[in-house]
N, C-alpha and C positions, 0 to 999 in steps of 0.2 A: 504494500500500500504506500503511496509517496501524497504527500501531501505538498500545495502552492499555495499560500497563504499573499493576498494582497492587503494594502492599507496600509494603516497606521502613517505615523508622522509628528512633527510638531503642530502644537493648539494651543492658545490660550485659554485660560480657565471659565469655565462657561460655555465653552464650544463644543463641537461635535467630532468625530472620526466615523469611521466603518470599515473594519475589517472584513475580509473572505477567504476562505480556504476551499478550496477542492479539492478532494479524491479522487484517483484512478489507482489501475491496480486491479487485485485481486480484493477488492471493494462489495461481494457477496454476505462475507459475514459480520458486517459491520456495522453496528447499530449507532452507539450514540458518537454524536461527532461536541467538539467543542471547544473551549478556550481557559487556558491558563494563564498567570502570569508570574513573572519574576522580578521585582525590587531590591535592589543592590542591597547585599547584606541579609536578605531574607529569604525565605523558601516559596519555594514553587506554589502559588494557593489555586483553590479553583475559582476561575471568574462566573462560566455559565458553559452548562452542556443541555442537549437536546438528542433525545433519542427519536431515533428511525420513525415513530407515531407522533411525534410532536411535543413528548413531555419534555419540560422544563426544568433548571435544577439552577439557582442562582445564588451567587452570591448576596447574603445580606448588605454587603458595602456598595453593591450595583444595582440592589432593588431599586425598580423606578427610575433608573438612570440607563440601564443596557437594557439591551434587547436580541436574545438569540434567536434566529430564525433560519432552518434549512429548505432548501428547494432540491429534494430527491431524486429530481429525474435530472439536476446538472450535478448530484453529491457535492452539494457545496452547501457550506455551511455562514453565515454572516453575523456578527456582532457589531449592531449599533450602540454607541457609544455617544450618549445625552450628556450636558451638563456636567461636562469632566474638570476634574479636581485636580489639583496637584499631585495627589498620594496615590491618582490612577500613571501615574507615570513605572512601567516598567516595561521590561522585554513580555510582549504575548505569545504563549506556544497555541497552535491547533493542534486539538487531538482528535485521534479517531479510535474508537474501542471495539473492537468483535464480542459479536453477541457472546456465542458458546464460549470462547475462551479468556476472554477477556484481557486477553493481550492488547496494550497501548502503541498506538503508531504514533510518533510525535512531528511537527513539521519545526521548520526552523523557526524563531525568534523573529517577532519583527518589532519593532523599539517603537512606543508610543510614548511621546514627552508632554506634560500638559504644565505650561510655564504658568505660573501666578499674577 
C-alpha cells in the first residue's frame, strides 16, 4: 500500500489548510484511513480516522475545528482543517489500516505551520 498525501503549509492563526492522501496498492483490505500528527519533542497523537462506512474517530483538540472525510471510489482520504491554532503546528502522517490484520501503512510527513 503507498500512500500520497497533499497539502498542508504555512497559515496564520485562524485560517484554514486541507490535507489528502491517496491509496493504491494492494488497497482490498483496508478499512480505516486517517491522520496523525507529530510536534517537536512529543509523540505521534491521533488527529482523526474514518473507516471504510464513514465512522469517525476525532481528536478532542480538533472537535469542531477538522473534518475527516473519504471518497472510496478515488481511496483518498481529506482533513479539513478550521480555525487552526498554533499548537496545531506539526508534521501530519496519513494512515491506512487493514481491516483483518490491522497492520499500519504510514505515508510521509507533510509539515503544517500555523504562525500566531
Amino acid at each position: 500500500v503507498q500512500l500520497v498525501r497533499s497539502g498542508g503549509g504555512l497559515v496564520q492563526a485562524g485560517g484554514s489548510l486541507r490535507l489528502s492522501c491517496a491509496a493504491s496498492g494492494s488497497i482490498f483490505g483496508i478499512n480505516d484511513m486517517g491522520w496523525y500528527r507529530q510536534a517537536p519533542g512529543k509523540q505521534r497523537e491521533l488527529v482523526a480516522t474514518i473507516s471504510s462506512a464513514g465512522s469517525t474517530n476525532c481528536a478532542d483538540s480538533v472537535k469542531g475545528r477538522f473534518t475527516i472525510s473519504r471518497d472510496n471510489a478515488k481511496n483518498t482520504v481529506y482533513l479539513q482543517m478550521n480555525s487552526l491554532k498554533p499548537e496545531d503546528t506539526a508534521l501530519y502522517y496519513c494512515v491506512a489500516r487493514e481491516r483483518v490484520t490491522t497492520r499500519a501503512y504510514w505515508g510521509q510527513g507533510t509539515q503544517v505551520t500555523v504562525s500566531s
